[in-house]
C-alpha positions, 0 to 999 in steps of 0.5 A: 488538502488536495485530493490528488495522489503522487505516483509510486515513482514520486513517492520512491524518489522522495524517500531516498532523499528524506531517509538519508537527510535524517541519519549522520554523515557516520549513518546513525540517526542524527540528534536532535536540535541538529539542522540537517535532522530538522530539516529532514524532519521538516520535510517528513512532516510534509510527506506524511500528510500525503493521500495514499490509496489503499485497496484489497483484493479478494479476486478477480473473475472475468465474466461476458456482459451478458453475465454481468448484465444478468446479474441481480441482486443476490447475485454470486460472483465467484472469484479466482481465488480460495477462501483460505487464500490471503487477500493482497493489499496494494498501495497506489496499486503496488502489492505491499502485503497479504493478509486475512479479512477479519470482521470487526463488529458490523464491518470488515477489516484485514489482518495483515500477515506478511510484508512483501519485501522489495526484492519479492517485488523486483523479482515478480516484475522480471 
């Protein structure tokens, strides 16, 4: 599997195309056994093994190099945001959803409590 990843716009123009493929000329979804839904599957199958980087944010803080070359292990960065604030998760950088880190035994995780939807995200942009 390659290592490269597709841009958000890639990805965007994939998907319109796949979503329509699969549901009937009525807009239901097509049956299965039906051409145009295997090939529609066909072509899903292969965008689903896509790469995507997933990342989460805490904050952000902007310091002097000199504040950054003075730091030592044990070190506090503070960040822009509270603790009771959620973490934003971003996919291939685009923000897709906030949630709150959880720990999972020994290792972090995130509980994800809200969906951004695309209007929220059209509007942040304008």
């Amino acid at each position: 599997m390659s290592d490269a990843f597709l841009t958000q716009e890639e990805i965007d123009a994939l998907l319109p195309d796949l979503m329509s493929e699969s549901r009937g000329e009525d807009g239901r979804q097509a049956v299965p056994g039906n051409t145009a839904a295997s090939q529609a599957a066909s072509q899903l199958d292969r965008i689903l093994e896509i790469p995507l980087q997933l990342r989460v944010t805490l904050g952000e803080a902007t310091k002097s190099l000199q504040d950054v070359l003075s730091l030592i292990p044990g070190s506090i960065v503070e960040f822009d945001r509270s603790v009771s604030e959620p973490v934003d998760i971003l996919l291939n950088d685009k923000l897709i959803a906030r949630g709150t880190v959880v720990t999972v035994g020994e290792n972090f995780g995130v509980r994800i409590t809200e969906i951004v939807t695309q209007a929220d995200r059209l509007h942040k942009m304008g």
